[in-house]
C-alpha positions in Angstrom: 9.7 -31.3 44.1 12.5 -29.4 42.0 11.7 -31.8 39.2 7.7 -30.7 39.5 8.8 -26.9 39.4 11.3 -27.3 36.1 8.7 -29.1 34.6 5.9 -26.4 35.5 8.1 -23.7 34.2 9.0 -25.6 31.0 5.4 -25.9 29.9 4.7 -21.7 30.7 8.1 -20.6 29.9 7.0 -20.3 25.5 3.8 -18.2 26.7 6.1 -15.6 28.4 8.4 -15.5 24.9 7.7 -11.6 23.5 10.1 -12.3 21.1 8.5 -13.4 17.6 9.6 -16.3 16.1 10.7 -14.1 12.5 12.9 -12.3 14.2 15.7 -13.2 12.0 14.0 -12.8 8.6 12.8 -8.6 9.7 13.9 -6.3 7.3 16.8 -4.0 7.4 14.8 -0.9 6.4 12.3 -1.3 9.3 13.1 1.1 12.1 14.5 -0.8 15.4 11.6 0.8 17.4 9.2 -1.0 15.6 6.7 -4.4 16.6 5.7 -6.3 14.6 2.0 -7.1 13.5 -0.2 -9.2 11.8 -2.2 -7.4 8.9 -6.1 -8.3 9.8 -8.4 -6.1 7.8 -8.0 -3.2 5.1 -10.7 -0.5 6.3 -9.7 2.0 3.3 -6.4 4.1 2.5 -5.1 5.2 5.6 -6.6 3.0 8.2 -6.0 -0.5 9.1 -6.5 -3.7 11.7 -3.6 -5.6 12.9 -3.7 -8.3 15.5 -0.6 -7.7 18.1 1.8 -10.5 19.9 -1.0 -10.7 22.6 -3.7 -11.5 19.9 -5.7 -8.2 20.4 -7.2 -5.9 17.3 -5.9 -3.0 16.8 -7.6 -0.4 14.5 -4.6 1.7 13.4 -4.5 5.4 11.2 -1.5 5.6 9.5 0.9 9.1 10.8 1.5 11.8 8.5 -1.4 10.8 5.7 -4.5 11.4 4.5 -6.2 9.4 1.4 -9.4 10.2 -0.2 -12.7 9.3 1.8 -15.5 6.9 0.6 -17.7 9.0 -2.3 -14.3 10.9 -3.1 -11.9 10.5 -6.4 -9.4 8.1 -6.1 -10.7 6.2 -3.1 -11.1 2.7 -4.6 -7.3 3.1 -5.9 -6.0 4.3 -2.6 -7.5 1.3 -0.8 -6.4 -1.0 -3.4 -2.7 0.2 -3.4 -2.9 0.0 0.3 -4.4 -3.7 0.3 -1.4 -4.5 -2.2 0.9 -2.8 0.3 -0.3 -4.6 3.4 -1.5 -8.2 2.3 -4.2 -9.4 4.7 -2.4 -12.3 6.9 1.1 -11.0 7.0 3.0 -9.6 8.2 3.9 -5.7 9.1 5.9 -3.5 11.4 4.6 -0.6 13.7 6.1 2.3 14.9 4.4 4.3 16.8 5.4 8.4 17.8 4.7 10.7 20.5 0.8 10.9 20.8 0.0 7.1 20.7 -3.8 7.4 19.6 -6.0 10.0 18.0 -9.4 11.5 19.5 -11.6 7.7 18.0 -9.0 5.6 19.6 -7.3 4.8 16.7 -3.8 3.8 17.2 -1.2 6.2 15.6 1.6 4.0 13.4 4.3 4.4 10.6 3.9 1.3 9.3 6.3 -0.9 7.1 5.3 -3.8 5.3 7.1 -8.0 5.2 9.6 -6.4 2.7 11.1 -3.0 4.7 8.6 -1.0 2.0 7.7 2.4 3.9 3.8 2.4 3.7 3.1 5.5 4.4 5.8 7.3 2.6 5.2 4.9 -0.5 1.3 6.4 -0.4 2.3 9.8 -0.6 5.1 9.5 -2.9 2.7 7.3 -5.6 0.1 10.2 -5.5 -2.6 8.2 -3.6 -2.5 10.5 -0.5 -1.5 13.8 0.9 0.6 14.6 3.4 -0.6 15.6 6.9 1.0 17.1 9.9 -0.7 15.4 12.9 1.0 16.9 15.8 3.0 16.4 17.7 3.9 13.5 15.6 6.0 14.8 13.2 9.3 12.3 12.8 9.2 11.8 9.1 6.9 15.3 7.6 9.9 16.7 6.2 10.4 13.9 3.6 6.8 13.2 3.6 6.0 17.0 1.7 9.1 15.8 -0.3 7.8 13.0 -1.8 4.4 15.2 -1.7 6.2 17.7 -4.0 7.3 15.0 -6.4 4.2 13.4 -6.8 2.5 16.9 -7.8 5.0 17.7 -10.0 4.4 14.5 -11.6 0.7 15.3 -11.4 0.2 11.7 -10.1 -3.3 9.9 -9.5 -4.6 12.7 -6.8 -2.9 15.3 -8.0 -3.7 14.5 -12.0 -6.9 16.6 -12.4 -8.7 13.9 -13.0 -11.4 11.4 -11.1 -10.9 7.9 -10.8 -14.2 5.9 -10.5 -15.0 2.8 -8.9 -14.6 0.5 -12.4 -11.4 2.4 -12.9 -8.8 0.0 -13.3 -10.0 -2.5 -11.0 -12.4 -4.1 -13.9 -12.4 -4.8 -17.5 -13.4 -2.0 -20.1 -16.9 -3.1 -21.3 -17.5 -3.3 -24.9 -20.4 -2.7 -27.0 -21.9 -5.7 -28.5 -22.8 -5.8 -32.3 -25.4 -4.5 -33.7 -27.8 -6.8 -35.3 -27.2 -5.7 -38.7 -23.4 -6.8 -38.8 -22.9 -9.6 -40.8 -19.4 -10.6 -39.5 -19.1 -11.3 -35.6 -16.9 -8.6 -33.8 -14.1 -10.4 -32.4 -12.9 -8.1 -29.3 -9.6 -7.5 -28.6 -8.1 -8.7 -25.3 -8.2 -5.9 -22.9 -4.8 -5.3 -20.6 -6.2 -5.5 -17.1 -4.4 -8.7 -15.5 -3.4 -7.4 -12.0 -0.4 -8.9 -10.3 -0.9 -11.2 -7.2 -1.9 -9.0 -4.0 1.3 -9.5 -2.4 3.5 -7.9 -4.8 2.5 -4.4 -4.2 2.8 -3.5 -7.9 0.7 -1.8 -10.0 -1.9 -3.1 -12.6 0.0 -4.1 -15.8 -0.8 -2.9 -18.7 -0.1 -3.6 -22.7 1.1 0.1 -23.2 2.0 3.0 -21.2 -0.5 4.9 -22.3 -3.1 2.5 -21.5 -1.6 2.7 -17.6 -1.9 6.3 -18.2 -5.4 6.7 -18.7 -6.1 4.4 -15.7 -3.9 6.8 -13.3 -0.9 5.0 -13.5 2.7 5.8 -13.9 5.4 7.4 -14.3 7.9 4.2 -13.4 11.9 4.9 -12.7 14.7 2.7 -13.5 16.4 0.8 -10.5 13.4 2.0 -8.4 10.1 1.0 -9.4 9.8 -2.6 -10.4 7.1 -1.6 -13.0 10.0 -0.1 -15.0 10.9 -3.4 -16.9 7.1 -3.9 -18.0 7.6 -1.1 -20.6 10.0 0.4 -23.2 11.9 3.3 -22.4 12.1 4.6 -26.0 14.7 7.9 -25.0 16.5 6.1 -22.7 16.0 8.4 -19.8 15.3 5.9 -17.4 11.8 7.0 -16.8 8.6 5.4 -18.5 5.1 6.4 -18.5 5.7 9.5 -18.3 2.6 12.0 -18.4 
């Protein structure tokens, strides 16, 4: 009989494991507080589905944030970064504050991605959203409007004055084709638009800073953004790209 029983438990004791199995690989820079996730779906900028440890979908609105809606500048770029950010199929980390869910349901997270990277700071900071007080969840606002501050001083993406469109720099610039009264065939030149592998959360690269530039890209620092190394930093002042 006791042999039955060790043998029943053995076979439901890994469904009752809450523990998950990465453990040992999560990130320093992720918050002890927070679960981890699975990344199922990009909705846009700020919201997100995740599948939990029990399997269920959760639709989730990232705290503190707000990125341009559909129809709005910048909206295709904010979505991509975020896409970038969170790779669909891996894995993230939740944190959640004091109000759990807004008035749609949506569940209310920080979220960090499979390298420690502070989503929703790394938004703001970038210039692809704004920072919003949702209260009362207000644990990291202070160096959210920081990082807010920066990135308008730095008149970056949002705060550039300009209007990124939907080709943007998610496609390759179109050229005109030759007129039939050319007697030499135009041989285009190749334009810079290889993006780097979703998972990297990097930014387009481009053959020249001013080229990232025009697409809403840049400035890069030295020994922060990995995007630093792509170009030359002709003064030395450990910034490139700079606007």
């Amino acid at each position: 009989m006791l042999a039955v029983l060790a043998s029943s438990a053995a076979l439901v004791a890994p469904l009752t494991i809450v523990t998950p199995a990465d453990a040992a690989a999560r990130p320093a820079k992720v918050p002890k507080g927070a679960v981890s996730v699975r990344v199922k779906k990009i909705v846009d900028g700020d919201t997100i589905d995740v599948v939990n440890s029990r399997g269920k979908t959760l639709r989730v609105r990232l705290l503190e944030i707000d990125t341009p809606e559909r129809g709005q500048c910048w909206f295709h770029a904010a979505t991509a970064r975020t896409a970038a950010l969170l790779p669909v199929g891996k894995l993230a980390y939740v944190l959640k504050d004091r109000d759990p869910k807004d008035r749609y349901g949506r569940h209310l997270f920080y979220v960090w991605n499979s390298g420690g990277s502070f989503v929703n700071r790394a938004l703001v900071r970038y210039g692809y959203a704004k920072a919003v007080l949702y209260k009362p969840n207000d644990r990291y606002i202070k160096v959210m409007r920081a990082d807010q501050a920066k990135a308008r001083a730095a008149r970056l993406r949002i705060w550039s004055g300009k209007c990124e469109t939907a080709a943007g720099s998610q496609s390759p610039t179109k050229r005109p084709a030759p007129t039939p009264t050319s007697t030499k065939r135009a041989t285009p030149s190749p334009t810079p638009t290889p993006a780097p592998p979703p998972s990297s959360g990097t930014d387009p690269r481009f053959s020249t800073c001013a080229e990232a530039n025009r697409n809403g890209y840049g400035p890069y620092y030295r020994g922060k953004d990995p995007e630093y190394s792509w170009y030359q930093d002709r003064d030395g002042d450990g910034i490139v790209c700079e606007r």
